[in-house]
C-alpha positions in Angstrom: -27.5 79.0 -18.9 -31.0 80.0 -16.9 -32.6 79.2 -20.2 -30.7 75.6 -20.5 -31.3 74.6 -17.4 -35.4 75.7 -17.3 -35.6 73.7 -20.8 -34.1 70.3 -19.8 -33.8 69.6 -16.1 -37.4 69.3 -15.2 -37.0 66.5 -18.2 -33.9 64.9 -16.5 -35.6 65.0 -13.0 -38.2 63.4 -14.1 -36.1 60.1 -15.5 -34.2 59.9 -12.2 -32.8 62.4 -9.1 -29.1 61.3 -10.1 -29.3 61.9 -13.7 -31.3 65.4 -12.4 -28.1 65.8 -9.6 -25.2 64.8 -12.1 -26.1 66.8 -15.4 -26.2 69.9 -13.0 -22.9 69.1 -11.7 -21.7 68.6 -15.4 -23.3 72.2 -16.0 -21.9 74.0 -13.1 -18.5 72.7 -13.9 -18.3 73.6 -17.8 -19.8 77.4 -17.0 -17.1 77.7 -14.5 -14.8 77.0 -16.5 -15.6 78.8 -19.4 -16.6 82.1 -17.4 -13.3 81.6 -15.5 -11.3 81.7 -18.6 -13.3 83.9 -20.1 -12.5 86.5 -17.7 -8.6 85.6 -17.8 -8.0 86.3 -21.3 -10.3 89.3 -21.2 -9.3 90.9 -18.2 -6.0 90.2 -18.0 -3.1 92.2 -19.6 -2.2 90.6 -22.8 1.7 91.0 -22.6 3.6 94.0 -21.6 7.0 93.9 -23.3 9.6 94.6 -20.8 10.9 98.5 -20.6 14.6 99.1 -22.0 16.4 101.9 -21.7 17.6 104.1 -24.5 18.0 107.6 -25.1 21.5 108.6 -24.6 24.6 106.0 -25.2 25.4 105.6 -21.7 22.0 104.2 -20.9 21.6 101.9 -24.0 24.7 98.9 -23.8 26.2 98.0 -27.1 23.8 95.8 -29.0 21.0 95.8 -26.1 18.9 97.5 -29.2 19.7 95.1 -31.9 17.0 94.4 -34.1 14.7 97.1 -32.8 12.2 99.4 -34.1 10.6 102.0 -33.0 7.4 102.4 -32.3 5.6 105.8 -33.4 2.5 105.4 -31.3 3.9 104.6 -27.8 7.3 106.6 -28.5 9.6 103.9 -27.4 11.8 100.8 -28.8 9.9 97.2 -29.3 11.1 94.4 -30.3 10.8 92.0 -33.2 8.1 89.9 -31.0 6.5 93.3 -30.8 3.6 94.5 -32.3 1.5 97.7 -31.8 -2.0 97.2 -31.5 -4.0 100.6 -32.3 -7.3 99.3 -30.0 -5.6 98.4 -26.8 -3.4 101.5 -27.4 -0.3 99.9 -26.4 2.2 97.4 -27.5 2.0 93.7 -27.3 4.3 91.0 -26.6 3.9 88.1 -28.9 0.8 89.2 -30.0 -1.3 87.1 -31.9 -4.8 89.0 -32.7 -7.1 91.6 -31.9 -9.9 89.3 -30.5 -13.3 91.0 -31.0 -15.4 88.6 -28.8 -13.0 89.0 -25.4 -12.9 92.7 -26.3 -9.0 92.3 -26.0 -5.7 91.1 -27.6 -4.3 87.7 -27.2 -0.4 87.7 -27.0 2.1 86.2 -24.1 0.3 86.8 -20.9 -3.2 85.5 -21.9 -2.9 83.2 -24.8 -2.8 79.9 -23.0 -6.0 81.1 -21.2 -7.5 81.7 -24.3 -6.9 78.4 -25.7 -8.4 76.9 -22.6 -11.4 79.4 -23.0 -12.3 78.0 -26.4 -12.0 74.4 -25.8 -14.1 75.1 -22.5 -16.3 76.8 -24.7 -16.3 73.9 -27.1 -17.0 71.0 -25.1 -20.0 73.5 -23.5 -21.7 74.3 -27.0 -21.1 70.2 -27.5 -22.9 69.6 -24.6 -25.7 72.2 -24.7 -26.5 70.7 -28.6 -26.2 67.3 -27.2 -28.5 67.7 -24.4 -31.0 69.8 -26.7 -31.2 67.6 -29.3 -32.3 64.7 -26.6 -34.3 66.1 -24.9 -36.2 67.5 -27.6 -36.3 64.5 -29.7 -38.7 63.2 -26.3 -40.7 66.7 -25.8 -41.0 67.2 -29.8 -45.0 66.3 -30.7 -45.9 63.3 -32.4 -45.5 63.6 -36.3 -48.0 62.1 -38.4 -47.2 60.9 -41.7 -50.4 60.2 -43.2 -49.8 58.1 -46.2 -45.9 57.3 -45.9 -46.2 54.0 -44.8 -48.5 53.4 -48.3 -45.1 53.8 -50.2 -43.8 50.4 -51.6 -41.5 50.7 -54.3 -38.1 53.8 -53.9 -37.7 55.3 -57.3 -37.4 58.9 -57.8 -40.9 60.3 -57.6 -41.6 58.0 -54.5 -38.4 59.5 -52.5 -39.6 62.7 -53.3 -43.1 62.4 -51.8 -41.6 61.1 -49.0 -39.5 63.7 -48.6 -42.0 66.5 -49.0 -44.4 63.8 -46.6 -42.0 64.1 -44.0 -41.0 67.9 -43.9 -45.0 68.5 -44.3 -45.4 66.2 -40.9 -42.3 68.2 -39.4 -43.8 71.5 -40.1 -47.4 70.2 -38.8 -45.9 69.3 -35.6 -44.5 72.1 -34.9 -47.2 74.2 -34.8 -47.9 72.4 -31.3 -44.4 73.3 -29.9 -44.2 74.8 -26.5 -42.6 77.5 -25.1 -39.9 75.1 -23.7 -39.2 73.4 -26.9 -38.8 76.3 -29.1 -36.5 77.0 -26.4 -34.6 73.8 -27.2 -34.6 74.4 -30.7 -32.7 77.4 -30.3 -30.5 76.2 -28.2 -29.6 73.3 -30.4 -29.2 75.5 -33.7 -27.3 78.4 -31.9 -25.1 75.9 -30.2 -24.0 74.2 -33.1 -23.4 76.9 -34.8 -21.2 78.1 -32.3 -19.5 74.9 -32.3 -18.7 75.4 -36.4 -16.5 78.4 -35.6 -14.9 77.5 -32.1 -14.1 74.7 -34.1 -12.3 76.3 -36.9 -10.6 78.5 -34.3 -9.1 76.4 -32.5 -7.7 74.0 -35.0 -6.5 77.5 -36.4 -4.4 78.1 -33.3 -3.5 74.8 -32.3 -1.8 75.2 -35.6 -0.1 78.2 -35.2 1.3 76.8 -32.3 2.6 73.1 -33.4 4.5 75.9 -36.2 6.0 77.9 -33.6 4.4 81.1 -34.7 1.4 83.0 -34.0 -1.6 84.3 -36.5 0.0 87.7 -36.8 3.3 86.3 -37.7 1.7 83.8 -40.4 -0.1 87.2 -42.5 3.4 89.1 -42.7 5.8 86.5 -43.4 3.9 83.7 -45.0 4.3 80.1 -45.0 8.3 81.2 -45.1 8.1 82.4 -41.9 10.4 81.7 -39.0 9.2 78.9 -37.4 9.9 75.0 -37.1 6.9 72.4 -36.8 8.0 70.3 -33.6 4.7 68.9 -30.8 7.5 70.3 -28.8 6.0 73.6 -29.2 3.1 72.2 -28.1 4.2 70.8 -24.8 6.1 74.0 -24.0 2.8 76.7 -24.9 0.6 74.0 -22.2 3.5 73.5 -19.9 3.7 69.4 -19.7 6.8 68.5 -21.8 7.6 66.1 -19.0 4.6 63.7 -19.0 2.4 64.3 -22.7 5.4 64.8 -24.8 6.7 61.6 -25.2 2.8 60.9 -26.5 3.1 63.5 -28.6 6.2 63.3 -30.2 4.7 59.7 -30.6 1.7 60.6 -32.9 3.3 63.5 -34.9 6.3 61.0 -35.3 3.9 58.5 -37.4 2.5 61.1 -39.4 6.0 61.6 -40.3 7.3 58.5 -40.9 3.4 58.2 -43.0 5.2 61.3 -45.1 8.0 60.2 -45.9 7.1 56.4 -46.7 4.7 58.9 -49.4 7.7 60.3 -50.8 10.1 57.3 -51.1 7.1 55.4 -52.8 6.6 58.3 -55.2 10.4 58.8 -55.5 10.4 54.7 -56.4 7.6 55.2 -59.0 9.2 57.7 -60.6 12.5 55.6 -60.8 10.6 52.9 -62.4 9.2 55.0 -65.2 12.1 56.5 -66.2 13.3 53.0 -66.8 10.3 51.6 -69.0 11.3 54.8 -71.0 12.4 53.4 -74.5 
């Protein structure tokens, strides 16, 4: 953030004090929000399961331990949304993964806060390679192309000169860099790399979660696995069934209907050739 903010804002001062004043306003706001979520899902419990008693038959009501199993590691019943995990030392509720990069698991208590935490982290990384990439392309030295513009005619050869031309001019250029733009660079390159997997993550759970399962549940059962596909399960894992869903239900609804317009024009076309068959 230090490193950001020494890179770019003496640039964005410099166009205006508002622009200076509002992208470190737009700064403070994303760190906050991703330290702050950061912390929940890392610091936080991830689910306790609830004790139950057992032992003797007097203590355990008939059916109270229905599909049960017991746990070696923590000596005790858990249940079927139960899992053990062996680096938190302690069972789970609705435990999704072992996340290496919050040094914790994600299950019941913390998962929404971990969902927050990576698009808080995703709009940031979008936002730092944004910003990089701008005001870079105004720091970055001029290139010189020497004989580009003596090019007339595209064919193959030509492209490739002009290619090699302008990588050559890039290269030159960047000899000249400072420190503040090498700076830049990395931001830019490590952001969007970043942005590749918190990408790919969180379309990954969002997933999980319009299925009505979680990551753990999808390796041991399958694709059979119990679970329906409603944007209900959506509303009710964010907590605003009463003003998004209707939106929701709205766009999984057309992707629906899309589906099954697919299926009775394929079931039609089928149909049809059977009765050109001689």
């Amino acid at each position: 953030i230090g490193g950001g903010l020494w890179a770019s804002y003496p640039f964005l001062f410099s166009i205006s004090y508002f622009c200076g004043v509002f992208h470190c306003i737009i700064a403070g706001i994303l760190s906050a929000s991703t330290i702050s979520s950061f912390s929940l899902s890392a610091f936080r419990c991830a689910g306790t399961p609830p004790n139950v008693l057992w032992g003797s038959y007097p203590a355990v009501e008939k059916g109270s331990l229905e599909n049960y199993t017991f746990c070696l590691y923590c000596s005790k019943p858990k249940s079927p949304r139960t899992h053990h995990c062996r680096s938190c030392g302690m069972c789970i509720l609705d435990m999704d993964h072992h996340c290496p990069f919050i040094g914790n698991c994600v299950g019941a208590a913390n998962h929404r806060s971990f969902i927050v935490f990576l698009i808080s982290a995703l709009i940031s990384t979008i936002y730092v390679s944004a910003m990089s990439a701008y005001v870079g392309f105004h720091l970055w030295p001029p290139l010189d192309y020497g004989s580009l513009n003596l090019l007339s005619s595209f064919t193959m050869h030509s492209s490739l000169i002009m290619v090699k031309q302008i990588v050559i001019a890039f290269l030159s250029s960047a000899v000249f860099l400072t420190p503040r733009s090498l700076l830049l660079v990395y931001l830019f390159v490590a952001s969007f790399s970043m942005e590749i997997g918190l990408t790919v993550l969180l379309w990954q759970q969002l997933w999980f979660i319009y299925e009505g399962k979680t990551y753990l549940t999808h390796l041991t059962q399958g694709e059979n696995g119990v679970g329906q596909r409603d944007c209900q399960n959506i509303s009710r894992f964010f907590g605003f069934s009463i003003f998004w869903y209707p939106i929701l239900a709205h766009l999984f609804q057309k992707e629906r209907d899309w589906n099954l317009r697919l299926a009775d024009y394929d079931e039609i076309c089928f149909e049809r050739s059977l009765l050109l068959l001689p």
